[in-house]
VOBA-1610 file (N, C-alpha, C; in pm, whole numbers, padded with zeros to 5 digits, always signed):
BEGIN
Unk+04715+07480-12517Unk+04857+07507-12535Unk+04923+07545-12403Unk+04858+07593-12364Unk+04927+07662-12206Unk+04914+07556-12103Unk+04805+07454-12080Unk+04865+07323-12020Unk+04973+07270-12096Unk+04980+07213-12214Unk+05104+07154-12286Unk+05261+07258-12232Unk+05214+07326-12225Unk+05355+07417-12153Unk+05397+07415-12039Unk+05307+07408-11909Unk+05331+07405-11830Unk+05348+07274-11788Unk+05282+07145-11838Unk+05348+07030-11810Unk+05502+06995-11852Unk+05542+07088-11982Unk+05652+07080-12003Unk+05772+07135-11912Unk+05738+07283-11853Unk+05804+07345-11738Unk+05806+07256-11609Unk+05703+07186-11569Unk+05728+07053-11478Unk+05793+06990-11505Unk+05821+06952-11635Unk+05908+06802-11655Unk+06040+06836-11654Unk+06018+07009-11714Unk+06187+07051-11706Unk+06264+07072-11556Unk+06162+07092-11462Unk+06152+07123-11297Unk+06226+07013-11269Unk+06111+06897-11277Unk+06192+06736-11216Unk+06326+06659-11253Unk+06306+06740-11413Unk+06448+06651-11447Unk+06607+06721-11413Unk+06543+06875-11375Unk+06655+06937-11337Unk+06699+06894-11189Unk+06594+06890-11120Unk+06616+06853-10952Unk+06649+06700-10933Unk+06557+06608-11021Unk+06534+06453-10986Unk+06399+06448-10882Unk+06435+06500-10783Unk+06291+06489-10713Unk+06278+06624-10643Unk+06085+06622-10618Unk+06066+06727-10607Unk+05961+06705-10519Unk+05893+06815-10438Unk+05770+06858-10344Unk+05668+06938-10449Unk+05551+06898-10385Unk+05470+07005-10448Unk+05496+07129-10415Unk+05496+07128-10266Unk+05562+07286-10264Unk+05669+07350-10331Unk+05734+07304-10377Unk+05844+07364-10465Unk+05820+07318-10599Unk+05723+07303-10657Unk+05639+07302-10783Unk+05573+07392-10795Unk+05487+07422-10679Unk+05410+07515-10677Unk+05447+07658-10629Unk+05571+07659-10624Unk+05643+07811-10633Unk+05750+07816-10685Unk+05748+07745-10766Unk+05816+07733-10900Unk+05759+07776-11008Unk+05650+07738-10992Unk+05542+07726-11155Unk+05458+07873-11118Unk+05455+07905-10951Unk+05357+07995-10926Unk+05175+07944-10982Unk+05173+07881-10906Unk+05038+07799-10896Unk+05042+07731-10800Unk+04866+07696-10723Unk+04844+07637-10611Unk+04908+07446-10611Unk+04920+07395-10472Unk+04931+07291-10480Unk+04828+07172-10559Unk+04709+07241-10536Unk+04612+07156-10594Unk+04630+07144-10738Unk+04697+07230-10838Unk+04667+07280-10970Unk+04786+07162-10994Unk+04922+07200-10900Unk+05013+07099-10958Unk+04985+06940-10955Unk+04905+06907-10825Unk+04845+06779-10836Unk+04771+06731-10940Unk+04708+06810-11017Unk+04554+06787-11106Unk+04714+06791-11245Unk+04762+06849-11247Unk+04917+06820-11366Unk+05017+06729-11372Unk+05048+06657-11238Unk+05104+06564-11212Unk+05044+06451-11226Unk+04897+06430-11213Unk+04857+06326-11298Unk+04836+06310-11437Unk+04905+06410-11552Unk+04920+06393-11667Unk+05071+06362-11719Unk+05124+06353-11598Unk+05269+06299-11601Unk+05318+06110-11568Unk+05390+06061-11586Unk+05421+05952-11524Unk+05521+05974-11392Unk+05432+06013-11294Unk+05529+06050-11170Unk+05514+05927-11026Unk+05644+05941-10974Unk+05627+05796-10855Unk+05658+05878-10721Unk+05574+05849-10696Unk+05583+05884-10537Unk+05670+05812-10437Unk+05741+05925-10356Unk+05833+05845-10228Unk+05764+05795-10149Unk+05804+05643-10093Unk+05753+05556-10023Unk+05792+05566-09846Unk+05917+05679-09826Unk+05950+05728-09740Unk+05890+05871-09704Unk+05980+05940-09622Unk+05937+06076-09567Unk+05755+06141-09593Unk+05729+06046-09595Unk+05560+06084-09564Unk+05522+06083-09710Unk+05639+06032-09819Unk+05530+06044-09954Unk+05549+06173-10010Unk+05625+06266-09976Unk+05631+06436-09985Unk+05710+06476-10143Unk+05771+06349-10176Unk+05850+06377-10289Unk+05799+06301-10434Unk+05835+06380-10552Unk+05776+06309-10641Unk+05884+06303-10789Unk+05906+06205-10857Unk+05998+06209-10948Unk+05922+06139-11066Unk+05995+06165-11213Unk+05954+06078-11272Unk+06012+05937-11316Unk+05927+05857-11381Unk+05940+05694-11450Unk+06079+05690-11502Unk+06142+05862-11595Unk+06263+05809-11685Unk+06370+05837-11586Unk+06369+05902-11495Unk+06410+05938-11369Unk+06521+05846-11304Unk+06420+05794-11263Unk+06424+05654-11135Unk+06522+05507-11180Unk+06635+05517-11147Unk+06698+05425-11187Unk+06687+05305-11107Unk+06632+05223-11122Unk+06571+05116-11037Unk+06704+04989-11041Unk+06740+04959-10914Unk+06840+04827-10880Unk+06756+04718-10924Unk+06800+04577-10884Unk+06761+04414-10885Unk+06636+04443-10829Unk+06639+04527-10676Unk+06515+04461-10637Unk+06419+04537-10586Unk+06369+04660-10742Unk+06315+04761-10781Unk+06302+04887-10661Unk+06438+04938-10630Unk+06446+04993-10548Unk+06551+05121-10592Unk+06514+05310-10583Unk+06596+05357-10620Unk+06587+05461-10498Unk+06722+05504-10458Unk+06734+05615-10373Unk+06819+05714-10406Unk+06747+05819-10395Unk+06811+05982-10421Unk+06841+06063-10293Unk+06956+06065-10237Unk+06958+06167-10077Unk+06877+06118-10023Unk+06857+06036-09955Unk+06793+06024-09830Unk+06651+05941-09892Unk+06587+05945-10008Unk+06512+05949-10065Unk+06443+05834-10143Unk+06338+05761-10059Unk+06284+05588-10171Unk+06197+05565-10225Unk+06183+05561-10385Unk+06094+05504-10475Unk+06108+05383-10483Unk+06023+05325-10503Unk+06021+05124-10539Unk+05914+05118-10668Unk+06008+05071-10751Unk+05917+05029-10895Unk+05720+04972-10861Unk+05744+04912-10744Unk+05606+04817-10700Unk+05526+04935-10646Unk+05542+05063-10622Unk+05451+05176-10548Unk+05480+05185-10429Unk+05357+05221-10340Unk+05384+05221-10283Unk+05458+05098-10116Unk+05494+05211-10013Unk+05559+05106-09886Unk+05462+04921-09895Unk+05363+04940-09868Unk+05292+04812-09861Unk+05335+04718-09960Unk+05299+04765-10074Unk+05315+04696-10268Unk+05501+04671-10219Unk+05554+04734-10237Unk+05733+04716-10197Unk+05716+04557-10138Unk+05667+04607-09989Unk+05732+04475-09862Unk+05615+04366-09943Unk+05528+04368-10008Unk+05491+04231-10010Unk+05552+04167-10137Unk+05596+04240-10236Unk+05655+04184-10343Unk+05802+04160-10298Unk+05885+04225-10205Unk+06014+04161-10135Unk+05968+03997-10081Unk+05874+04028-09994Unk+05834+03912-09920Unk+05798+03776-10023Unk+05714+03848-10106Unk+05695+03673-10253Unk+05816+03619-10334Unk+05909+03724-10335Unk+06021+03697-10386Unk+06150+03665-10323Unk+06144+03634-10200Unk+06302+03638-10110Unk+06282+03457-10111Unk+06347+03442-10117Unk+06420+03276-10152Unk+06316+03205-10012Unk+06387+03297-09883Unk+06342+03189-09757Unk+06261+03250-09699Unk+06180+03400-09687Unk+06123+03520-09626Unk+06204+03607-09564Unk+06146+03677-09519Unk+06236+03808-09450Unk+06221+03762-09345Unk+06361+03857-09227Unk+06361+03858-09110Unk+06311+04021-09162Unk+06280+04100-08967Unk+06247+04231-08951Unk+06371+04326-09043Unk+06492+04207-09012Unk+06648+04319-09028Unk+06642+04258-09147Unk+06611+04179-09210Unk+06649+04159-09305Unk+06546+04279-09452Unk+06419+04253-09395Unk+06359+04397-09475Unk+06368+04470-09458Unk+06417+04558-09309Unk+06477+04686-09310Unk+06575+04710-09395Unk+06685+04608-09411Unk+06779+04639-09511Unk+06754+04676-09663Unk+06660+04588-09724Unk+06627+04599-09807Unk+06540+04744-09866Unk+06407+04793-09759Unk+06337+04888-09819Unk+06403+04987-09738Unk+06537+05004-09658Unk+06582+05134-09636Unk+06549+05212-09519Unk+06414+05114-09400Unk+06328+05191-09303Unk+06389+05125-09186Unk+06356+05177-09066Unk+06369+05109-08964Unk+06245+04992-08951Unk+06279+04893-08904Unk+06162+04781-08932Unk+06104+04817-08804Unk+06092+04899-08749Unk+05976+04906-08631Unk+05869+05012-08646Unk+05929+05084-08792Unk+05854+05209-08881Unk+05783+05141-08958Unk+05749+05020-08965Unk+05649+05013-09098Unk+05607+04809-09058Unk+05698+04744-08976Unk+05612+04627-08990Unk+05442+04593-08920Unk+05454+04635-08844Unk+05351+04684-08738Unk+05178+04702-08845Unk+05237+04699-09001Unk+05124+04702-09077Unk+05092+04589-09122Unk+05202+04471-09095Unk+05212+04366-09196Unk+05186+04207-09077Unk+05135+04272-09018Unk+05047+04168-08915Unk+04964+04086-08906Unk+04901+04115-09040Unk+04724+03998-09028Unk+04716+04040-09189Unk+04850+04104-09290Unk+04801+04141-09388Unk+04785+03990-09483Unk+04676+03981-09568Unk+04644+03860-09611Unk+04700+03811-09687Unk+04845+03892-09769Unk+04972+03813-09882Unk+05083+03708-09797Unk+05022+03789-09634Unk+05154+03752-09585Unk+05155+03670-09456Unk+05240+03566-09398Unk+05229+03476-09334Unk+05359+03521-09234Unk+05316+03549-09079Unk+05453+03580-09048Unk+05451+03472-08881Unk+05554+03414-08900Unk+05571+03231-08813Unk+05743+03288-08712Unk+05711+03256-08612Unk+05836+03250-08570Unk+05932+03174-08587Unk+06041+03207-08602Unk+06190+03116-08562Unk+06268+03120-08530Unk+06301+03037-08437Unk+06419+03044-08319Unk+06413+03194-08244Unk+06254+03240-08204Unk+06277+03334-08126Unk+06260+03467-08210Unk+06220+03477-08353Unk+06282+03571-08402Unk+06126+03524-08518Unk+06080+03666-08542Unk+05952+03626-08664Unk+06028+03641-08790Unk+06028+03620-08890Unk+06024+03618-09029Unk+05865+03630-09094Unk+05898+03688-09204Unk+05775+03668-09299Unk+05766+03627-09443Unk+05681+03534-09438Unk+05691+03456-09543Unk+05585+03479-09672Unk+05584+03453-09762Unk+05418+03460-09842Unk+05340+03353-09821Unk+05182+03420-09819Unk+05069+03337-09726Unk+05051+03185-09863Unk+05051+03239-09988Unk+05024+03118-10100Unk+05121+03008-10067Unk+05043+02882-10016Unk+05058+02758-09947Unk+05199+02730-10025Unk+05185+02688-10147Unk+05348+02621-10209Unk+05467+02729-10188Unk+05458+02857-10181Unk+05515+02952-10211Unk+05629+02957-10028Unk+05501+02917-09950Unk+05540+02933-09800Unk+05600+02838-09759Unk+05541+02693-09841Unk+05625+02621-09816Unk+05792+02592-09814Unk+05823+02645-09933Unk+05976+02652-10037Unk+06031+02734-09898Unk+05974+02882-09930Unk+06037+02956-09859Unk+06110+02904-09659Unk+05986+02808-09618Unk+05973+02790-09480Unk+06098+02672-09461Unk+06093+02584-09595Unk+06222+02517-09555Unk+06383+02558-09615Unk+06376+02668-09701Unk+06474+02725-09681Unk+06515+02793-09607Unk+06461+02857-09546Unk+06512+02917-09379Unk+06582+02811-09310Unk+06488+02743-09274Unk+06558+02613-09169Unk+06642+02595-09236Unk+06668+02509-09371Unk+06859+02516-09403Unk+06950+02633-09356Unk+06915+02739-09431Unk+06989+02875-09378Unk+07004+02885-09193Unk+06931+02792-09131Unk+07024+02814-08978Unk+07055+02739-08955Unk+07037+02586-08999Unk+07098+02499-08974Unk+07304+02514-09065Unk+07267+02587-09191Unk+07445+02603-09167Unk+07541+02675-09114Unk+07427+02780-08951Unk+07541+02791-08864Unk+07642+02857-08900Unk+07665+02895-08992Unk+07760+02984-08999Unk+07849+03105-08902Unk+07974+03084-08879Unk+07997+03190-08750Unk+08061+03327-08822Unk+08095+03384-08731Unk+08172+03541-08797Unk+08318+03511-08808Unk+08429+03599-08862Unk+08565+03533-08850Unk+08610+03585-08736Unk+08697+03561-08689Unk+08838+03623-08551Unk+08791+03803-08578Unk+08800+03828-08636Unk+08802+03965-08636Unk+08654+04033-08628Unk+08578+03994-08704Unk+08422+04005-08687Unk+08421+03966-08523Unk+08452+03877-08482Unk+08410+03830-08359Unk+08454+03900-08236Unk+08568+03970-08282Unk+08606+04017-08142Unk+08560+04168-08160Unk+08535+04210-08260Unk+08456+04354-08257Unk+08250+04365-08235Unk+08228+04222-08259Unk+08110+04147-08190Unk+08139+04202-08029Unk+08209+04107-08000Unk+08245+04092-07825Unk+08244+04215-07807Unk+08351+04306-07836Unk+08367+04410-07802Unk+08240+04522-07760Unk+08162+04517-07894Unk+08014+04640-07901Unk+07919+04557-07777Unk+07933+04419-07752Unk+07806+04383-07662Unk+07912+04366-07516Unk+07983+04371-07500Unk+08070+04436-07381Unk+08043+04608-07358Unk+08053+04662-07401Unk+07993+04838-07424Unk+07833+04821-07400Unk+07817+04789-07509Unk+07671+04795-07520Unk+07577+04638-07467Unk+07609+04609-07342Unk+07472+04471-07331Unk+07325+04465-07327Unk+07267+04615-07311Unk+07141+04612-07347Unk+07113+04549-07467Unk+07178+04561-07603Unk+07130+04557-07726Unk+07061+04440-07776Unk+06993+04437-07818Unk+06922+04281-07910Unk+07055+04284-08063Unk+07012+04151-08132Unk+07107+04108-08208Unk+07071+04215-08338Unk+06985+04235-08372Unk+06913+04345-08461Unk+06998+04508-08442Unk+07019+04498-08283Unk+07090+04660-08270Unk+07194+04662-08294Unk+07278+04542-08252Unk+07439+04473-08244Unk+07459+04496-08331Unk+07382+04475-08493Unk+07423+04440-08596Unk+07390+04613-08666Unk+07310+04665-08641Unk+07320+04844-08657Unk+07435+04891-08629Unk+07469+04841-08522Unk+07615+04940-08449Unk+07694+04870-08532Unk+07734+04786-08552Unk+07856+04733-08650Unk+07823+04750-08808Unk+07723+04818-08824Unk+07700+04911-08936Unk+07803+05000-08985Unk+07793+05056-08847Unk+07898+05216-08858Unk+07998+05188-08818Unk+08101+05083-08818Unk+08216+05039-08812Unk+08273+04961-08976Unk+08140+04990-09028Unk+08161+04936-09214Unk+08196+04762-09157Unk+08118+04731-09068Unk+08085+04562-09060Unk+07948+04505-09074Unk+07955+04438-09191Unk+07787+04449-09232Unk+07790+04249-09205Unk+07729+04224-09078Unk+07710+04077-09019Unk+07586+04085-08931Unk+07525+03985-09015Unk+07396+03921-09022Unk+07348+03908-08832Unk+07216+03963-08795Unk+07213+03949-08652Unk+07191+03734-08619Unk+07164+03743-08763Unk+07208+03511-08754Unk+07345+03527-08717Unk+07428+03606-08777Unk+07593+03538-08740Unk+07606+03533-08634Unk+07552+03698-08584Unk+07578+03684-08465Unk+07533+03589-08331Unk+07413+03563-08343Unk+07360+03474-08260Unk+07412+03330-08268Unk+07490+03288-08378Unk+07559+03174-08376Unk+07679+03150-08287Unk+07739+03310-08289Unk+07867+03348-08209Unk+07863+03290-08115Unk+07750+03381-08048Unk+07699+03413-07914Unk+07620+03231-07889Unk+07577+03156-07956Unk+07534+02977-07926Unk+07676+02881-07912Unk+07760+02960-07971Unk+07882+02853-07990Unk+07941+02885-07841Unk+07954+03033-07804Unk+08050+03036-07662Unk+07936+03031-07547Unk+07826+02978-07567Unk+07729+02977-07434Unk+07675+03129-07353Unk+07655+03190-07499Unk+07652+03341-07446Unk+07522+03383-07413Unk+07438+03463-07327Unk+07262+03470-07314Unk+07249+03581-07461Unk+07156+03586-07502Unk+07111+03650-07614Unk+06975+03750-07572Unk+07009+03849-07625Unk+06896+03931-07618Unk+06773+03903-07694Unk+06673+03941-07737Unk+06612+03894-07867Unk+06470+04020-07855Unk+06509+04094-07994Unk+06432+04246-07982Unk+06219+04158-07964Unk+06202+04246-07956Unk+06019+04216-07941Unk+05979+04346-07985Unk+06006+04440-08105Unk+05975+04523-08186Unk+05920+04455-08347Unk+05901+04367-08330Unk+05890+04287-08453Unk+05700+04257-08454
//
């Protein structure tokens, strides 16, 4: 009875907060971290795939988007588990594969925080293009689809409009160190969300030199 209670005082913990630390379980409940671990596996709880894993919520919790992804403050669960399980089920499922920026966007990290694992991993196939890696899934038909939808996707070239473009110009006039990956961070925080492809189309149409990051 007194486990049945105290798993209940947990559940009332998480659902009051949304997410939680063991440490603040465990001086909450007044019991060691270990005790709350050995209780949390009688729960359906998901671990954050960010900040070292430190946070824990539950299943009814977690309101999961399209592309099983939920964030609380700062904070990322992915229906698939953990970081690894996430990027390779993004990666089997993205129409053409990921770019670096393009899965940073998606799982929420800086892509120089977490690709660095996904190098020789065996779901995954990662091929350069135009200067720039993508990653694709390693299952032959799967890589295929994906490998020639990319190539359409740059072959339509697409540019930015007059206004995108001259606030383009503008940040790599300020800023010319940047690769197209940073360009496209900084015009983040101007609430301009354009693809580091647009940009490099910009920058092919007026004969412009291009940076091209090697954090990938």
């Amino acid at each position: 009875m007194r486990r049945g209670n105290s798993l209940r005082k947990e559940s009332r913990l998480i659902h009051r907060k949304k997410i939680v630390t063991l440490d603040e379980l465990a001086l909450s409940l007044h019991c060691s971290k270990r005790t709350v671990q050995r209780r949390l596996t009688k729960l359906k709880t998901i671990r954050s795939y960010n900040r070292n894993g430190r946070y824990y919520t539950l299943e009814g919790i977690a309101k999961f988007d399209a592309d099983g992804l939920w964030r609380y403050r700062g904070t990322y669960f992915s229906r698939f588990g953990n970081l690894t399980q996430r990027f390779v089920q993004l990666v089997r499922t993205s129409p053409a594969g990921l770019t670096s920026h393009e899965a940073g966007d998606l799982i929420g990290l800086r892509p120089s925080s977490f690709l660095w694992n996904f190098h020789n991993h065996p779901e995954i196939k990662r091929q350069k293009h135009q200067g720039r890696y993508v990653y694709f899934a390693s299952e032959p038909a799967r890589y295929a689809q994906q490998r020639q939808n990319r190539i359409m996707m740059r072959q339509t070239k697409r540019l930015p409009s007059e206004f995108e473009a001259i606030a383009i110009l503008v940040e790599k006039i300020k800023y010319p160190q940047l690769s197209l990956e940073e360009l496209a961070d900084k015009l983040k925080g101007k609430n301009l969300c354009i693809a580091p492809e647009a940009i490099e189309n910009l920058f092919l149409h007026h004969g412009l030199v291009i940076k091209k990051t090697h954090l990938n």
